[in-house]
C-alpha positions in Angstrom: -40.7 87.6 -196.8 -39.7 88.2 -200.3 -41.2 86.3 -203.1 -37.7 84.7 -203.7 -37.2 84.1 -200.4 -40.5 82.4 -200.0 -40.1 80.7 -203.2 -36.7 79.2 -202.0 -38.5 77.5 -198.6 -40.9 76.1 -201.0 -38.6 74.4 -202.7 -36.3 73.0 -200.1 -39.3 72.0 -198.3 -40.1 69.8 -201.6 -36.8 68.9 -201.7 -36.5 67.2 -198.4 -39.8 65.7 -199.2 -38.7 63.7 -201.9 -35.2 63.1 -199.9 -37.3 61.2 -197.2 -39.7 59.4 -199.7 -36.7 58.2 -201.6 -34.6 57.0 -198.5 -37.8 55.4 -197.3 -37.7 53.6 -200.4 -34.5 52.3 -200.2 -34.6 51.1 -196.8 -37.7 49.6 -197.4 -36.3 47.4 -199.9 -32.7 47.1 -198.5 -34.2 45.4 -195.2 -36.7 43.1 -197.2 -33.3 41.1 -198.4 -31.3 41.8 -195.1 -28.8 44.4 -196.7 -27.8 46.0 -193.5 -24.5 46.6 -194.8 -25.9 49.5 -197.7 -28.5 50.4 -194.9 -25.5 52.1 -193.0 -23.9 53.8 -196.0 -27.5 54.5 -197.3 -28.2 56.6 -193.7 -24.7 57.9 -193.3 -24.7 61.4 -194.7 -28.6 61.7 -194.1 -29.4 64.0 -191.2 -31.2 62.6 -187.9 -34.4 64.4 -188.5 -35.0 63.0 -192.3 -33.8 59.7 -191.0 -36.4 59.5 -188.1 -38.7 60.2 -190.7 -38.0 57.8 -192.9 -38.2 55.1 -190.4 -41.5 56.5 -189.2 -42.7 56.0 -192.9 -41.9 52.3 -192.6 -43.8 49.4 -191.9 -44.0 48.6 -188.0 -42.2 45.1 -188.5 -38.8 47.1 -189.8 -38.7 50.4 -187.6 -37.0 48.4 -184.8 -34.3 46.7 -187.2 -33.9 50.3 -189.0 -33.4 51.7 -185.7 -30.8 48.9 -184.6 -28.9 49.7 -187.1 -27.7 53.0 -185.9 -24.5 54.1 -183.8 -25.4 54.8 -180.5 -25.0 59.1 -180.7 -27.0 58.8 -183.8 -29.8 56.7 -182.5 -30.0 59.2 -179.5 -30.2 62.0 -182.2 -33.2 59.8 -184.4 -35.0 58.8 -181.6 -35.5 62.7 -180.1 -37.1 63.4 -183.9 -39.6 60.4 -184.4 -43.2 61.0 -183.5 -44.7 59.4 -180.6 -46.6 56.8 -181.8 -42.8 55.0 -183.9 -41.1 56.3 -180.1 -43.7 54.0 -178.3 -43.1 51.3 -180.7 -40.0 50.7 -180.7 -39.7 51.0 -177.0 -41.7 48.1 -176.9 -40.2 45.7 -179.5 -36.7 46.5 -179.1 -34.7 44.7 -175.7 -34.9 46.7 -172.8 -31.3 47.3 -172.6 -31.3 48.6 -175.9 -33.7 51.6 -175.2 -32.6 52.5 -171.2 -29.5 53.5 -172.8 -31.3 55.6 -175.6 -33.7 57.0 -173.4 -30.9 57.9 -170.4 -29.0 60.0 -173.1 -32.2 62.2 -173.9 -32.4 65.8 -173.5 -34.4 65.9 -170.2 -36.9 68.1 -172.0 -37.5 65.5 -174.8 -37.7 62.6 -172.1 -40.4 64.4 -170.3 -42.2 64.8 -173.5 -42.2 61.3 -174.3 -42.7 59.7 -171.2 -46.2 62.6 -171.2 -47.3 60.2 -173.9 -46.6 56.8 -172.3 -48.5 54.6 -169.8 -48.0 55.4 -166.4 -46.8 51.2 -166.1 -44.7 51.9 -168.4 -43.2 55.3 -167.1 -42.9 54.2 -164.0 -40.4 51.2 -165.2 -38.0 53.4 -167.6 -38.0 55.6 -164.5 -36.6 52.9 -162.2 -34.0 52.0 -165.2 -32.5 55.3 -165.3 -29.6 56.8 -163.2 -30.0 58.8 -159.9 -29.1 62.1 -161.5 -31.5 61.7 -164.8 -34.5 60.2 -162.3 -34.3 63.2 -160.5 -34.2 65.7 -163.7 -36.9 63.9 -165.2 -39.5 63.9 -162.2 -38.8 67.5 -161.6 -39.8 68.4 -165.1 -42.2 65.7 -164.9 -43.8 67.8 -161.5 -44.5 71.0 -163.1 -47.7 71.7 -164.9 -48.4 70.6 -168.5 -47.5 73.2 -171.1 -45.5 75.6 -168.7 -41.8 76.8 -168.9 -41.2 74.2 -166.6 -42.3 71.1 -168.4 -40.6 72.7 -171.3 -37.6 73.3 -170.3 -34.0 72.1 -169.8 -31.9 71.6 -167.0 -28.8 70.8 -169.2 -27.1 75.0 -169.2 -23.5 76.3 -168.4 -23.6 78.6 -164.9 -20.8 80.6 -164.2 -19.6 82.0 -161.1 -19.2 86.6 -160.8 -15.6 85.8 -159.4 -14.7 83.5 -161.7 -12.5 84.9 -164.9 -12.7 84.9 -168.2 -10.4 82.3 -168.9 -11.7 80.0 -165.8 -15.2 80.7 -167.7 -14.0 79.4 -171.3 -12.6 76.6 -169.9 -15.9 75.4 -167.9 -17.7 75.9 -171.7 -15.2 73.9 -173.6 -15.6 71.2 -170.2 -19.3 70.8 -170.2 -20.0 71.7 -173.6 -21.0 68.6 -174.9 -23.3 68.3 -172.4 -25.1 71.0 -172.8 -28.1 72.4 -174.7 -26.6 75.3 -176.0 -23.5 77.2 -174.9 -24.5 80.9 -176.8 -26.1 82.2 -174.1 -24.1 81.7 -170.4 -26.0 82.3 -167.0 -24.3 83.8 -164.1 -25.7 82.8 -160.9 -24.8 83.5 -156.7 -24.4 81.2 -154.2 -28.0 80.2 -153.6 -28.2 79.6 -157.1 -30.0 83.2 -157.7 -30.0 84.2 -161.1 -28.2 87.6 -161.0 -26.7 88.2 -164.7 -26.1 87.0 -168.5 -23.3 86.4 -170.6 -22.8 85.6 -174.2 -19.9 82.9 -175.6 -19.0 86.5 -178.1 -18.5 88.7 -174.9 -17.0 85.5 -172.9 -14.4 84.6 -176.0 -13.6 88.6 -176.5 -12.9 89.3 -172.9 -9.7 89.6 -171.5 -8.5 86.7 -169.6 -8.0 88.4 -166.2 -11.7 90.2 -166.7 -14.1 88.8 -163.6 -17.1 87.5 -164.7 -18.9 90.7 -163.0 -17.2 92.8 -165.1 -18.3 91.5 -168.6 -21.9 89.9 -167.7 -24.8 92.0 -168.0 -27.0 92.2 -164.5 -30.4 93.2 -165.9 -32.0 89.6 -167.3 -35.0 88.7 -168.1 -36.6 85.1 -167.3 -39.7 83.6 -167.1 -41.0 81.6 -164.3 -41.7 77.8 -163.9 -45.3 78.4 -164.3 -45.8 80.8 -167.1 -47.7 79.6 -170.0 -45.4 78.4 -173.1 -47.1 80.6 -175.3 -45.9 83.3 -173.7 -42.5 81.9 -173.4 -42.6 81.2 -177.3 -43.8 85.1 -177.9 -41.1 86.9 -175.2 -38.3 84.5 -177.3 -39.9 85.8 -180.3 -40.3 89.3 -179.4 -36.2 89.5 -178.2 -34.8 87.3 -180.5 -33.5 84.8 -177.7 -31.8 81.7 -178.8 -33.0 80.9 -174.8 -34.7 82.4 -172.0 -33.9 81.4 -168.5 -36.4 80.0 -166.3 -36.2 80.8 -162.0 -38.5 79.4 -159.7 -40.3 81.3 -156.6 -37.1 82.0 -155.0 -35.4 83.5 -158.7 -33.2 80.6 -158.6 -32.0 79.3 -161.9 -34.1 75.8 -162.7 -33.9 75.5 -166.6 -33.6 77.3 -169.7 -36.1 77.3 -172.6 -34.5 76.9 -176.2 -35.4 78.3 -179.3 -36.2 74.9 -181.5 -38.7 73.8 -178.5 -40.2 76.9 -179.0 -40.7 76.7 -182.5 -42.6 73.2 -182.2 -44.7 75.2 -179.5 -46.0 77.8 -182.1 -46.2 74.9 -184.9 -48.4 73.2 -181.7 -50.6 76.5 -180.7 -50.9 77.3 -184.5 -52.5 74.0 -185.1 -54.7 73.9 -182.0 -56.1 77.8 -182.9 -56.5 75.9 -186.7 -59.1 73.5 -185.2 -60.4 75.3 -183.0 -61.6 77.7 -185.3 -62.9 75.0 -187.7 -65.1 74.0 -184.9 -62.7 70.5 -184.5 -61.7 69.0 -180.8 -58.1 68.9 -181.0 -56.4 65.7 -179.8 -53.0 65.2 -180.2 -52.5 67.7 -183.6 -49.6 65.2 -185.2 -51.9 61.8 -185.3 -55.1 63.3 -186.7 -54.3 61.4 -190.2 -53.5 58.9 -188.8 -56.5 58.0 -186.7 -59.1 55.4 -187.1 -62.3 57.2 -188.3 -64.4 56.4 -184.6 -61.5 58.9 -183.2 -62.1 61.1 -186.0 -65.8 61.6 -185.7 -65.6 62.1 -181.8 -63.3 65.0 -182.0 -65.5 66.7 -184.6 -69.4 65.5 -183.4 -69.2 67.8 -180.7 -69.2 70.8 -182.2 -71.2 70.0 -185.3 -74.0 68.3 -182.5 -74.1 71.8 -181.1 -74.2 73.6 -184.5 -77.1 71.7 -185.5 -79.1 72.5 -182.0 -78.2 76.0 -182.7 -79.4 75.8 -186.7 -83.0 74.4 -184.9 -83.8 78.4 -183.7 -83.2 79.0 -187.5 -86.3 76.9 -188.3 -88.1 78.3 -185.7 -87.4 81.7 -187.0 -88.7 80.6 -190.1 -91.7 79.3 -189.4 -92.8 81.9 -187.1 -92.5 84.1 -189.7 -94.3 82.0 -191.9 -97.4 84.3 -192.7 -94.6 87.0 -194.2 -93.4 84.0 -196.4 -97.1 83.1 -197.4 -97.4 86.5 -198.3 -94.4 86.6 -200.8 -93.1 83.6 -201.6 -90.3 85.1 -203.1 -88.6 86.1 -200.0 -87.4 82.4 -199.1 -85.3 82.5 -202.2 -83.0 85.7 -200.5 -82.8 83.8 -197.2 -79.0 81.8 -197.8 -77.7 85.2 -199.7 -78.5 86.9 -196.3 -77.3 84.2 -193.8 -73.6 82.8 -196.4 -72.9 87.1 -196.2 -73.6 87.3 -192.8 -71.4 84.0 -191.8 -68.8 85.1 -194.1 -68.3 88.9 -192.9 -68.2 87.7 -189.2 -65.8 84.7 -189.7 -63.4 87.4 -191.4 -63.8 89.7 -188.4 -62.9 86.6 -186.2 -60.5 86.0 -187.9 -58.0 88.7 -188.1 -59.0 89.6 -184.3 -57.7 86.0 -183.7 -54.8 86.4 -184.9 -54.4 89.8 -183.5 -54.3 88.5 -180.2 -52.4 85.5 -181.0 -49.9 88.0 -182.2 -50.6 90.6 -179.6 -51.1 93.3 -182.6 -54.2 94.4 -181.4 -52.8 95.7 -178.3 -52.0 98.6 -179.7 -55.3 100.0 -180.8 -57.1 98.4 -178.2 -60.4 95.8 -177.6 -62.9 99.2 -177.9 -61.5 100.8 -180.8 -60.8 97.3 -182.4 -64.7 96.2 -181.9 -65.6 99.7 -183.4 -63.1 99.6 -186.4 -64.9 96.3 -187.4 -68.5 97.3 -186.8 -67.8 100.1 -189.3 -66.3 97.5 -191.3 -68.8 95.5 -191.4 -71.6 98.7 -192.1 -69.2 100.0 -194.9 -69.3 96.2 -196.4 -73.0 95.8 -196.7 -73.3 98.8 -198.5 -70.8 97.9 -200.7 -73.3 94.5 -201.1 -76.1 96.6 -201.3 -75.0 98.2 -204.6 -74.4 94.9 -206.0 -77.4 92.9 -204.2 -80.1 95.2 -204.5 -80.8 95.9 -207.9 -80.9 92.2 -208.6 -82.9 91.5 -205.8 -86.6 94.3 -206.4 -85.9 93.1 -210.5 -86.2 89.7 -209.7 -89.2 90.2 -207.0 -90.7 92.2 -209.4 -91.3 95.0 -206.5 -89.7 97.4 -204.4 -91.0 95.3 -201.4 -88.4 92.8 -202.1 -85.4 94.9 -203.0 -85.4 96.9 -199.9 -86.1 94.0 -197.5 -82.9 92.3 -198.5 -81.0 95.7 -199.0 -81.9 97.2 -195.1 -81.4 93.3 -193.7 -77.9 93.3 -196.0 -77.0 96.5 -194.1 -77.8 95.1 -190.3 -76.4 92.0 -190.5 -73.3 92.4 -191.8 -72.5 95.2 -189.5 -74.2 92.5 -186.9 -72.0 90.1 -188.1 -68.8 91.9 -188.1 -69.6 92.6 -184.5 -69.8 89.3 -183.3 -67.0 88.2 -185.3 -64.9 91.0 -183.4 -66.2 91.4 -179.6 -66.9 87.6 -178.8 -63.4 86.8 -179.4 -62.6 89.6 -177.3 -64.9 88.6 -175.1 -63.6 85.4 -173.9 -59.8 86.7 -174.0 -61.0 88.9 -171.1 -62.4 85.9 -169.3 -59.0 84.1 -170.0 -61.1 81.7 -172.0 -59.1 80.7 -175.5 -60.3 83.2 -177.9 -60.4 80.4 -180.9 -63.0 78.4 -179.1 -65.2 81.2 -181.0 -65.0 79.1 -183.8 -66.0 80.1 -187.7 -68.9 77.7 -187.9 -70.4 79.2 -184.4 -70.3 82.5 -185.2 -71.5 82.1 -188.9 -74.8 80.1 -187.4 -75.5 82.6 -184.6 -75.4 85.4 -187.2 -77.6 82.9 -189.8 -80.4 82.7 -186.9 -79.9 86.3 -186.2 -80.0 87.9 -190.2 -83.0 85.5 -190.8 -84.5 87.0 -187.7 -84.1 90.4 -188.8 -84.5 89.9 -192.7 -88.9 88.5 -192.2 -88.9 91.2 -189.2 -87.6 93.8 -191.7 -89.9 92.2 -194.7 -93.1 92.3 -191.8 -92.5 95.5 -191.0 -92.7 96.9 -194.4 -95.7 94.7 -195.5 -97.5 96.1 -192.6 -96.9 100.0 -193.1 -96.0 100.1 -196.9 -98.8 97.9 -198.3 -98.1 99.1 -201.5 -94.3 98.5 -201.6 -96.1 94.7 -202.7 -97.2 95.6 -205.9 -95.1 95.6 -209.4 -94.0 98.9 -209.6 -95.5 100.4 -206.8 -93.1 102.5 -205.6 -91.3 105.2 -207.4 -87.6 104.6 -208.3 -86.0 107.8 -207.0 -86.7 106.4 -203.6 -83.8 104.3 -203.9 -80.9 105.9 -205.5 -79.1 103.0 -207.2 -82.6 101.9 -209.1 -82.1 102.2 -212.7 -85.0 104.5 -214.4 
């Protein structure tokens, strides 16, 4: 994306920002003195998805008369945009009649997703309110695994027939049209319902009249299955540039198609969930976190810091098993966050772009081997680039050689340590189908912390023990270390 380009979304995302604060302000105050009139014309040329905003911005007590206010089409349209917690609401203050009618004109997809939020009590009752047909729709969708193609799906697509024509074919779209999801993309199925080819409204509206179906459709399709994993129905949309994919159960019979905006809010919701999990936080539902009560808050994030802090315990222990080398030069302790911040901070990169790499399936390429190895020479190349920096600060301010090369050998091994873990433990759990964020930043930046102070006082030990005389002020000759200044 250009800078102008980028630039440009900025600003239109400001813009509608200030759209919704200032329509919220004027409803707010035009339904304080009962001006329902200027309500209408106020929400008139306003689009659904800024209006269900705007109500979701108000106080509870006017949602439900905001929400009354609307036609009926548009109410259908607002009510498919506001977030769960407004839905819920105003499902319970506004008459029942009122809301079986919003809720039986719902894209199936979006019902299923709302009634995934709602009490089974009250499920079950908006269920029994519906018609036959909907009932049906929605506890098939309902039936299918959480987060699939299935649950994701809609059943409201145009099917065409081989031995239909052209013309019989427009005339279905301009028919059901309205009542479907989107009419771009045109499935051709048998008579079991088989999925056997694709058609686009271009090639349908080009065609001759007289053309058979057979003739202008293309036979090789590709679908996804009932069961696949939305994240990889939201990457093969991606990847082809569908505006929808078709989905086929066992028997390759056409169920559903997914759409290209529900896939969007899929990689908004994976993005988010990868987000927390790599900021060690639980992730609840990702669109109420701010608006939470604190308890909630605290739950979702004690977990992980409770297991942090067990983990930060072996760093103490580390410590004062080593405590004799610390006795010995005090000055060692003083090197000991430089050594575990690097460490943390080299392997939380490493995680990161290997993250992302298989959230993007760019590391496929190169491979999990050759990816580990490209970051453990990363990581080697980086702590000599710290060395040259760290080094000379580190023997003038110990005043001896002893502490200059403890820090500058530990430097080297952890960050290439560091750069490891960040890279193959991500890896790691991908191969055991495990979700590779769960290898969170602050997990990864305190095993490497327990490990660099580990090896730093071994390092330091070691030298104490064999090089005595590395200890005393100028007791080793600076051409052993070819960045000392003479």
């Amino acid at each position: 994306m250009s800078d102008a380009t980028g630039s440009s979304v900025n600003q239109l995302a400001v813009e509608n920002v200030q759209l919704v604060d200032v329509v919220t302000q004027q409803l707010e105050s035009m339904l304080a003195v009962g001006n329902y009139d200027a309500v209408k014309r106020l929400l008139e040329p306003v689009q659904p998805v800024d209006i269900a905003e705007s109500i979701g911005n108000l106080p509870t007590n006017l949602q439900a008369i905001a929400f009354r206010l609307l036609g009926k089409n548009e109410a259908i349209s607002v009510y498919e945009y506001l977030d769960t917690a407004t839905q819920q609401s105003l499902l319970t203050r506004l008459r029942s009649e009122e809301m079986r009618e919003v809720v039986e004109e719902m894209s199936p997809d979006d019902r299923a997703q709302l009634f995934d939020e709602l009490p089974a009590k009250v499920v079950r009752q908006l269920l029994s309110e519906l018609s036959p047909d909907e009932r049906k729709v929605t506890a098939e969708l309902l039936g299918y695994e959480a987060e699939t193609a299935g649950r994701l799906m809609t059943t409201e697509y145009i099917d065409l027939k081989q031995a239909q024509t052209a013309a019989v074919a427009l005339e279905i779209v301009r028919r059901r049209a309205r009542d479907t999801e989107t009419i771009y993309s045109l499935y051709v199925t048998d008579a079991g319902r088989r999925l056997t080819g694709i058609l686009s409204l271009r090639d349908l509206v080009t065609a001759d009249p007289s053309a058979r179906i057979s003739d202008v459709m293309t036979a090789d399709v590709l679908s996804v299955s009932t069961d696949t994993d939305q994240e990889k129905v939201a990457r093969t949309i991606q990847r082809y540039d569908f505006l929808a994919v078709p989905v086929v159960d066992l028997e390759k019979r056409l169920v559903g198609i997914v759409t290209v905006d529900d896939v969007i809010d899929v990689i908004e919701q994976e993005a988010t969930r990868d987000l927390y999990a790599a900021g060690a936080v639980q992730a609840g539902d990702e669109d109420d976190y701010f608006t939470s009560n604190l308890f909630t808050v605290a739950r979702r994030r004690v977990v992980w810091l409770a297991i942090l802090v067990v983990a930060s315990f072996f760093t103490s222990e580390v410590i004062a098993a080593n405590e004799e080398v610390l006795r010995r030069v005090v000055l060692l302790a003083a090197f000991i966050p430089l050594l575990g911040g690097t460490g943390g901070n080299v392997g939380a990169q490493s995680s990161t772009v290997v993250i992302r790499g298989l959230s993007t399936q760019s590391i496929s390429a190169l491979g999990p081997i050759k990816a580990v190895g490209r970051e453990v020479l990363a990581g080697a190349l980086l702590g000599i680039l710290m060395m040259v920096l760290v080094v000379p600060f580190a023997w003038w301010r110990g005043e001896s050689a002893l502490v200059g090369l403890s820090v500058g050998f530990s430097l080297l091994a952890i960050t290439t340590l560091a750069a490891t873990a960040g890279a193959g433990f991500p890896l790691l759990f991908d191969r055991m189908g495990l979700d590779p964020a769960l290898m969170s930043t602050p997990f990864i930046t305190t095993c490497t912390d327990v490990a660099g102070t580990l090896i730093y006082l071994k390092i330091a030990d070691w030298l104490l023990t064999n090089l005595p005389q590395l200890q005393q002020v100028g007791g080793i000759s600076t051409h052993f270390l070819p960045f000392a200044v003479s």
